[in-house]
N, C-alpha and C positions, 0 to 999 in steps of 0.2 A: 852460627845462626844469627839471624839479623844484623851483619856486621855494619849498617850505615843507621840504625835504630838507635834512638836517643832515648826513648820514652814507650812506657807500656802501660795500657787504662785497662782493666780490669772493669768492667759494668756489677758488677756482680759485689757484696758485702768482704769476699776472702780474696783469694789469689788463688786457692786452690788450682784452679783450671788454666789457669796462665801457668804454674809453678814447673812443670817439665819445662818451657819456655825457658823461664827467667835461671831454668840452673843449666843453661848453655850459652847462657850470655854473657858478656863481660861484665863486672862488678860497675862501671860505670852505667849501666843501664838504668836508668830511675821507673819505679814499678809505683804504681799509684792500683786504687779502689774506691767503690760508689760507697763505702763504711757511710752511716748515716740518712744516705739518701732517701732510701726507703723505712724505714724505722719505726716510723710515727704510725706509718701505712699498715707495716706486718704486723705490729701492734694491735694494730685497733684491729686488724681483722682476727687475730689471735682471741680477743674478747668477743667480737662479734660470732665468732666460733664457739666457741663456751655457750654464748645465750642462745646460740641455735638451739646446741642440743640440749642444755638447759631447762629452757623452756618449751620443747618440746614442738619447736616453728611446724616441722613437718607434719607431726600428727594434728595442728593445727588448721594446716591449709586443706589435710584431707578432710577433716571434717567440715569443714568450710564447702569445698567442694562438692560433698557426699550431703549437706543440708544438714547433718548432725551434729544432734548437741550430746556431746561426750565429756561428762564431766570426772575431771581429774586435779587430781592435787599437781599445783605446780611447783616446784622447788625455787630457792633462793639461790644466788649466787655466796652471797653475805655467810661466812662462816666454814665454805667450801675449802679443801686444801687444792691451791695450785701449782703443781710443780712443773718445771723448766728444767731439759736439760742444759747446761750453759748460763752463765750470767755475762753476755757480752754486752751489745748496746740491744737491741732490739731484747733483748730476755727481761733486761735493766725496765725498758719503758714496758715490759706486757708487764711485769712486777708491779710499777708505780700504779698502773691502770688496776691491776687486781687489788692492790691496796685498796684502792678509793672503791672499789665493790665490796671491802669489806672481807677480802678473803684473805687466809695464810699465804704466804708463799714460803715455797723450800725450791733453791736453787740448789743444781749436781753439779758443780766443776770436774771436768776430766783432772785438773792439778790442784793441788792445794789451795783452796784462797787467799789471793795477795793480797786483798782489804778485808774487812769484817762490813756489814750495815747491821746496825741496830732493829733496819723496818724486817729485815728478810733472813731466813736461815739458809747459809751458803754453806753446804756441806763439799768436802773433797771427795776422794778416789771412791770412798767407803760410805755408803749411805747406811746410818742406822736406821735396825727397824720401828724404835721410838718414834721416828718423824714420818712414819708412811701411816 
């Protein structure tokens, strides 16, 4: 497959979807990905997600809509537990982001973690029920 192929881009954060590809290819094949690119992006929309449902945006606009004043208690983010399946790059910044709002974070590695961070709890295979 691709015998005159030099190079393979990946749009996308993994290879996953290229990976049938790349295991028909010859070993000199160079396989690249967009790792990074978007990051900052998934991130903030990952928070931006949170204060949706957070604070309650929808039940906001209908009352907005409907002329209603309906009062309710809004919650904080500040003090929430956030958890992430993964700590790759985009898990890492929604982490940093929750940080700075003041929440827990508990990352789930499918494998054991290969660093520790002090700010975040990165648990392995096995999530105790202590941290849920």
């Amino acid at each position: 497959a691709l015998p005159r192929c030099a190079w393979l881009h990946s749009f996308s954060a993994g290879v996953d979807g290229i990976a049938p590809v790349l295991r028909e290819t010859p070993d000199t094949l160079r396989a690249s990905n967009a790792r990074g690119a978007f990051t900052s992006s998934l991130a903030e929309y990952a928070l931006a997600a949170a204060l949706h449902f957070n604070k309650q945006v929808a039940r906001c606009q209908q009352n907005r809509r409907e002329r209603r004043w309906d009062k309710f208690e809004m919650s904080v983010l500040r003090g929430q537990t956030l958890g992430l399946l993964g700590f790759g790059d985009i898990a890492q910044h929604v982490a940093r982001l929750g940080k700075a709002f003041g929440m827990r974070v508990v990352c789930l590695r499918p494998r054991q973690p290969t660093r520790s961070s002090p700010q975040y709890t990165v648990v392995g295979p096995v999530i105790s029920q202590s941290l849920l």
